[in-house]
C-alpha positions in Angstrom: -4.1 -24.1 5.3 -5.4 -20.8 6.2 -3.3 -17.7 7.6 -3.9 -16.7 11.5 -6.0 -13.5 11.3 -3.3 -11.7 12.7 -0.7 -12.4 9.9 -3.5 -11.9 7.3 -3.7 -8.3 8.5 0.1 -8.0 8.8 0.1 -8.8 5.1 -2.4 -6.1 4.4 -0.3 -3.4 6.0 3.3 -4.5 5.4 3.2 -6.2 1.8 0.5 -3.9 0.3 0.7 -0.7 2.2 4.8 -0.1 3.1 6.3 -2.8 0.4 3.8 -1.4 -2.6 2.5 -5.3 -3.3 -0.3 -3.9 -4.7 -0.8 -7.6 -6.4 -1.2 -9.2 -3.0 -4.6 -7.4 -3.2 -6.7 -10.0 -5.0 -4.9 -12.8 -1.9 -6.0 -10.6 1.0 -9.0 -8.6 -0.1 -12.4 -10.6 -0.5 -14.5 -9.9 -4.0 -17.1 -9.1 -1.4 -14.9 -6.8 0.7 -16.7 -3.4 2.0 -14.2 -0.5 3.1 -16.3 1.5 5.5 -14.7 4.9 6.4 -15.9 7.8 8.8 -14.2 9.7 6.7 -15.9 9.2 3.1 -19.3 8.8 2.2 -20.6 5.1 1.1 -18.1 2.2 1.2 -16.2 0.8 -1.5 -16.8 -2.7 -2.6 -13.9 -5.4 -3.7 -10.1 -5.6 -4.6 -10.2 -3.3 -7.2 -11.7 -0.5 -4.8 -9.2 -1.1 -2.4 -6.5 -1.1 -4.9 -7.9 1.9 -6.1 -8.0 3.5 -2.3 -4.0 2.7 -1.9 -3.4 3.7 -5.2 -5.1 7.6 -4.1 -3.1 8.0 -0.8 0.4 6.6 -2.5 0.0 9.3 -5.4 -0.9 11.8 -2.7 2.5 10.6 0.2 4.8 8.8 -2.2 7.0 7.8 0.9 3.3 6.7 3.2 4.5 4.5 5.8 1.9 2.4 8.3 3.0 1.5 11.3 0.7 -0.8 13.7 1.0 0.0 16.6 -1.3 -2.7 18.1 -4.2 -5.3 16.9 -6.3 -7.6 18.9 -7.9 -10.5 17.3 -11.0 -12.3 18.7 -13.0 -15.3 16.8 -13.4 -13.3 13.0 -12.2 -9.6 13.8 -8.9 -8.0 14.5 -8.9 -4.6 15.3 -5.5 -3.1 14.0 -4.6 0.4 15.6 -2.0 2.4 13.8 -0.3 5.6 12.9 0.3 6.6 8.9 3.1 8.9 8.1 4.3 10.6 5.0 5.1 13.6 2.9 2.0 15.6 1.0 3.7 15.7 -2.4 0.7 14.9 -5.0 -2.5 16.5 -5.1 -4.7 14.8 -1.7 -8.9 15.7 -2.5 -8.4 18.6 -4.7 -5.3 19.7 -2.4 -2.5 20.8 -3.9 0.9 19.3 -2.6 2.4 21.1 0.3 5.7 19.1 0.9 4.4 19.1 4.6 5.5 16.2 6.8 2.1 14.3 7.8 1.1 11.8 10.6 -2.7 10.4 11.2 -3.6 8.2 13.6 -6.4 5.4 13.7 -8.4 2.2 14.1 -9.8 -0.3 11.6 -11.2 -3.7 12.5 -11.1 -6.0 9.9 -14.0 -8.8 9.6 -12.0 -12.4 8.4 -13.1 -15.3 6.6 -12.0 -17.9 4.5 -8.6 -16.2 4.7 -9.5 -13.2 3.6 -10.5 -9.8 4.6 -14.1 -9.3 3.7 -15.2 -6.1 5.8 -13.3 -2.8 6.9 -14.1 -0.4 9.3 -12.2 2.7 9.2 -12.0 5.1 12.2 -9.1 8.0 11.8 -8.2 11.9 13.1 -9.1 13.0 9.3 -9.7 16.7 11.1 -6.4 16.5 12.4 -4.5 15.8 8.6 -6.9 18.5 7.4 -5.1 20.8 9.9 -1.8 19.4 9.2 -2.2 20.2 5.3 -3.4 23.7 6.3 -7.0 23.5 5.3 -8.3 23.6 9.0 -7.2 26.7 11.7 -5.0 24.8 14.2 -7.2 24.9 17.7 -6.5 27.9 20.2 -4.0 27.4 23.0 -6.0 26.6 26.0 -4.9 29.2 28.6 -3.7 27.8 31.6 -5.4 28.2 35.0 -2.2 30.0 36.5 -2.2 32.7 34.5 
């Protein structure tokens, strides 16, 4: 019997993300499965490349938690909105660790079938970890129109 898509992408998040299942894997991710992120150039194809993908941002924020905040299924897609939070304390795209607190924001909608993920598609605010880590100027203060 197959998993709701809902509860397939619950999986994804709470066992492999924030319980470190990185086994479960190979039961969510299909061998076809294509990670497509705004954020990165290409797409990454199969378990291992998602394994791999966890594997970066755990060395990078040891304590990473996700947090859905809200998914929305409808026939073959969920759309999974959610915040990521952790601690920069391993080197993050040739950035040294900075012990600075981090939170990201984002969307991906996940194609389903057969049980198992077989497409991501990955919109975050990558600028705004850049800023967070230090590696992007913080934007102005707007003035306000009293002053």
């Amino acid at each position: 019997m197959l998993m709701d898509s809902k509860a397939i992408v619950r999986r994804l998040y709470e066992d492999v993300w924030n319980k470190r299942k990185l086994e479960m894997v190979s039961d969510i991710i299909s061998p076809s499965h294509a990670l497509h992120d705004n954020n990165s150039s290409g797409s990454s194809v199969g378990p291992e490349a998602y394994r791999a993908q966890v594997a970066v941002f755990l060395a990078a924020f040891p304590d990473l938690r996700f947090t859905v905040e809200d998914t929305v299924a409808e026939k073959d897609k969920v759309a999974a909105s959610w915040t990521i939070s952790g601690t920069h304390k391993g080197e993050y795209l040739g950035v040294r660790p900075t012990n600075k607190k981090i939170s990201m924001d984002g969307i991906t909608i996940h194609h389903i079938a057969n049980g198992r993920i077989i497409d991501s598609y990955i919109s975050s605010d990558f600028l705004g970890l850049m800023r967070q880590l230090g590696l992007v100027p913080a934007r102005p203060q707007r003035k306000s129109a009293t002053r």
